[in-house]
Legacy VTK file of the C-alpha trace (Angstrom):
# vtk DataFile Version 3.0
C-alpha trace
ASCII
DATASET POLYDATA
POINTS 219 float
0.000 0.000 0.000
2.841 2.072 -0.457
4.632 3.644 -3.246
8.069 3.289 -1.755
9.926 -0.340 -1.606
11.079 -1.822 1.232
15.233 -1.674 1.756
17.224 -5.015 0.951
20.430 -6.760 1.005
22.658 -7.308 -1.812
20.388 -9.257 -4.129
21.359 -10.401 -8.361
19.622 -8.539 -10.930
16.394 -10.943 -11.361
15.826 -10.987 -7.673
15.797 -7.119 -7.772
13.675 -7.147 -10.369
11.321 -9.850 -8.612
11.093 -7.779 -5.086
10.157 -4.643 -7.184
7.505 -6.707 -8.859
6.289 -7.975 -5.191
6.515 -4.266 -4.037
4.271 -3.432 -6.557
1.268 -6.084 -5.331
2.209 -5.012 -1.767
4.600 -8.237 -1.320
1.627 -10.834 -1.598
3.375 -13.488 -3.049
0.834 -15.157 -5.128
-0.076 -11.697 -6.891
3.193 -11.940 -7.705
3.894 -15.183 -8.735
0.909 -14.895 -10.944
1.764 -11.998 -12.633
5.148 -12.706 -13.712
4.402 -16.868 -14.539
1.298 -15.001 -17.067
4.237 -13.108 -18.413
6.844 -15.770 -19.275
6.092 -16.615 -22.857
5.062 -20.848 -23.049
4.046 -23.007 -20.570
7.380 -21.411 -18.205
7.144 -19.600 -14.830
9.134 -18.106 -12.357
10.479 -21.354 -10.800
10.021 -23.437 -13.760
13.906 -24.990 -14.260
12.657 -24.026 -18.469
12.622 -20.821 -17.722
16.010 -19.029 -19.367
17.327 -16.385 -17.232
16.388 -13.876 -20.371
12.607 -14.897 -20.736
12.520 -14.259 -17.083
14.224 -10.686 -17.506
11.518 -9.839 -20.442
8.941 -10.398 -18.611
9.925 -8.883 -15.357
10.521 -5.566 -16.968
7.447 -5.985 -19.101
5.858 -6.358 -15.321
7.284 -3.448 -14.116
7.568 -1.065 -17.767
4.926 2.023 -18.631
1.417 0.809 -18.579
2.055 -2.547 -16.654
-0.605 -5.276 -15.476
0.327 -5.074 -11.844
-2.647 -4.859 -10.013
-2.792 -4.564 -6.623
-5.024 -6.852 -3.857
-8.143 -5.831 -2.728
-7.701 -5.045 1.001
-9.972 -7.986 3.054
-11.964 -6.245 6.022
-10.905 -7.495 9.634
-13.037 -8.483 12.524
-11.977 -5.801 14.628
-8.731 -3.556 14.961
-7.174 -6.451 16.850
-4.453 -8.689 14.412
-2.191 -11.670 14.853
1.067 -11.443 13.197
3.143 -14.178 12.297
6.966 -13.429 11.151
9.447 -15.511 9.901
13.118 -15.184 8.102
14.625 -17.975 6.393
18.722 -18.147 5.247
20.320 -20.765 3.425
24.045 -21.530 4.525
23.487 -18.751 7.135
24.856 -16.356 5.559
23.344 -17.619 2.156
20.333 -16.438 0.204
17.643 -14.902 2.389
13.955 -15.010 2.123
11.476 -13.123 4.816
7.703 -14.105 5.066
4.621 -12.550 7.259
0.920 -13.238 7.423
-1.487 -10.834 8.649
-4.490 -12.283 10.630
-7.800 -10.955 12.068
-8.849 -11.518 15.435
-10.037 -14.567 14.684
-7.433 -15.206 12.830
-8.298 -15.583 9.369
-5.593 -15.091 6.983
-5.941 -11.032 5.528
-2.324 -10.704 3.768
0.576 -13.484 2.827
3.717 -11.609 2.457
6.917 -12.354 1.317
10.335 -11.245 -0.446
14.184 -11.710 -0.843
16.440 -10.188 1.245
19.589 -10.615 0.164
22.132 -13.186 -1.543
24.260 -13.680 1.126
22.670 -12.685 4.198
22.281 -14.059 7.702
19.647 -15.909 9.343
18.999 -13.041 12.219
18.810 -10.642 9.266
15.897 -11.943 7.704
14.239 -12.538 10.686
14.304 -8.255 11.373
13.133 -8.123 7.787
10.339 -10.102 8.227
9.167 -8.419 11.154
10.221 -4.889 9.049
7.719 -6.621 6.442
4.485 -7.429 8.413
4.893 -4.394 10.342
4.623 -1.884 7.256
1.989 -3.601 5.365
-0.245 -4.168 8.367
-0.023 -0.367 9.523
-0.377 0.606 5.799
-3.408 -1.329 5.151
-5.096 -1.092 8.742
-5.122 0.908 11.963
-4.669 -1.838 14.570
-4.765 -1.004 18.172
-3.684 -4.209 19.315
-1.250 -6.741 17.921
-0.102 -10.340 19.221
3.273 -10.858 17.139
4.399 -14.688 17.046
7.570 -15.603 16.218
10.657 -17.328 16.946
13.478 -15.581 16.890
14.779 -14.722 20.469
17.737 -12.826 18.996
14.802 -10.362 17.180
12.675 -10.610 20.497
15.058 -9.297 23.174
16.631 -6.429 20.749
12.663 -5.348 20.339
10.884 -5.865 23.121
13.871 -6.902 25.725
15.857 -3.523 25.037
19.040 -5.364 23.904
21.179 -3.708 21.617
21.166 -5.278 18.375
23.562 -8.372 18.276
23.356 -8.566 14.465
26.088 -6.214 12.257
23.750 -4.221 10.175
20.537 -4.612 11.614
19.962 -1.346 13.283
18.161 0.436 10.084
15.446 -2.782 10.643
15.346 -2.248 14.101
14.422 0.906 13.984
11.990 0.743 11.673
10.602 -1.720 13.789
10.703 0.078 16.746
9.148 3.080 14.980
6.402 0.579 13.355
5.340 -0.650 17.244
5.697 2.808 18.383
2.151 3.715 16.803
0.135 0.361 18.074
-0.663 1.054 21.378
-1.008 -2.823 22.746
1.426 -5.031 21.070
3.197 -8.058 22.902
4.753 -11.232 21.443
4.695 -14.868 21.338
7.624 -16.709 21.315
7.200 -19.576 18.756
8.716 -22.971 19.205
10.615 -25.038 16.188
7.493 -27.729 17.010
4.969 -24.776 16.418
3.407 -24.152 13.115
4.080 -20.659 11.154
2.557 -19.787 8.002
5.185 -17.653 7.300
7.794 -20.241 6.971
6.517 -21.133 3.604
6.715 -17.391 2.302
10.044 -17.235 3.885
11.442 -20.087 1.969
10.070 -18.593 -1.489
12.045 -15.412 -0.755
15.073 -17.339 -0.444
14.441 -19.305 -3.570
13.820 -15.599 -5.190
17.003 -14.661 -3.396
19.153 -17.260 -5.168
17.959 -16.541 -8.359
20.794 -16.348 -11.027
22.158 -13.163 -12.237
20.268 -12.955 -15.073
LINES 1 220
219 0 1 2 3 4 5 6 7 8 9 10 11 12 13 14 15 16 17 18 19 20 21 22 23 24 25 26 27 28 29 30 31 32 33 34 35 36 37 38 39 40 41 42 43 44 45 46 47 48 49 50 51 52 53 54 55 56 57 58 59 60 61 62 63 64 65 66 67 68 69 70 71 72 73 74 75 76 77 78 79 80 81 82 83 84 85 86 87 88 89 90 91 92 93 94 95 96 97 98 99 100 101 102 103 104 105 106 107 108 109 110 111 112 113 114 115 116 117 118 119 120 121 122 123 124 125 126 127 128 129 130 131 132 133 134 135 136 137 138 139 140 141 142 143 144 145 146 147 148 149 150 151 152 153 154 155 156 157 158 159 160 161 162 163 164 165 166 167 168 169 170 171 172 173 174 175 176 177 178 179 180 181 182 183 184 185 186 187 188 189 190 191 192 193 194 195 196 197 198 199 200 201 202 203 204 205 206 207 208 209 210 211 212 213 214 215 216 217 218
C-alpha cells in the first residue's frame, strides 16, 4: 500500500527485479507469482527450471515497464482492529540467500495478507528474521489501523533487541530495528509470542520462497 519499496540486502539482478515486482502487489506473493508466470512466454514460470534467465528478464521488466498489469489486492476487512502477526526469516548456509515471510491475521485469525520477499544473496539468518518483522509491520499499519497486535515468532535474537531492550547483536541490523521500533511505536497494545521449532508458522513457507527468489541467477 505504499509507493516506496522496502530496503534489501545485496540481491542479483532478477531478484531485484522480482522484489520490485512484489513491491508493486504489496509483497503478496501469489499476486506476484501470478503476474510474472502469465508473463513468461510458453508453458514457463518463475520457478520453472525451463525458464532461461532472459525470458525471465523480459517479462519482469514488461511487469514493471509504462502501462504494466500489476494490479494490486483488494484489502480484506478485519473483525476488529485487533491482528495476529506471524513473522518468519529464512537463510540458506546462514549467511546464504535470504527469504522473509509474514501473514497478517484478524482476530479470529483468518488469513488477511501473505507476504513475502528476498532479502539478500548472502545474508544471515537473524537478518531476515528483522526483515520479516520490518515486512508485516509496514503492510499491516499501511493497510489497517490496529490497536492491538499479538506478534508470534521465533526468533529470540529479534525478540530481546525489540521488546527486551538489547542492543542489536546482528552487524547491520539497526536500520530494521528501527523501523521496527518506529512501526510498534504507533500500536498502542502489542506483545509477542515466542514460537517454538514444534509450532506451526505460516510464514515459513513465504520465507522459503524469498530465499528461492534470493538465489535466483544473475540474469
Amino acid at each position: 500500500m505504499t509507493d516506496d519499496s522496502l530496503p534489501a540486502e545485496h540481491l542479483p539482478p532478477l531478484a531485484t527485479l522480482v522484489d520490485e515486482v512484489l513491491a508493486g502487489v504489496d509483497y503478496e506473493v501469489a499476486a506476484a507469482t501470478d503476474a510474472i508466470d502469465d508473463a513468461v512466454p510458453g508453458y514457463g514460470g518463475l520457478f520453472d527450471p525451463a525458464t532461461t534467465p532472459a525470458e525471465l528478464r523480459r517479462a519482469l521488466e514488461s511487469l514493471l515497464g509504462s502501462g504494466s498489469g500489476l494490479t494490486r489486492p483488494p484489502v480484506p476487512e478485519p473483525t476488529s482492529d485487533t491482528f495476529v502477526l506471524y513473522v518468519d526469516g529464512s537463510s540458506r548456509g546462514n549467511p546464504g540467500p535470504a527469504g522473509a515471510g509474514a501473514v497478517i491475521m484478524d482476530a479470529a485469525e483468518d488469513p488477511l495478507a501473505r507476504l513475502g520477499r528476498p532479502v539478500g544473496s548472502r545474508t544471515g539468518n537473524n537478518t531476515a528474521e528483522y526483515v520479516a518483522l520490518q515486512l508485516g509491520l509496514s503492510e499491516l499499519l499501511a493497510r489497517y489501523e490496529p490497536r492491538r497486535l499479538e506478534v508470534r515468532i521465533d526468533s529470540m535474537t529479534v525478540i530481546r533487541d525489540v521488546w527486551g531492550g538489547d542492543d542489536p547483536t546482528e552487524p547491520g541490523v539497526e536500520t530494521y530495528s528501527e523501523a521496527v521500533t518506529s512501526a510498534l511505536s504507533s500500536i498502542p497494545e502489542h506483545q509477542y509470542t515466542h514460537l517454538a521449532d514444534s509450532d506451526p508458522n505460516p510464514a515459513d513457507a513465504l520465507a522459503t520462497v524469498g530465499a528461492d527468489i534470493a538465489a535466483l541467477g544473475p540474469g
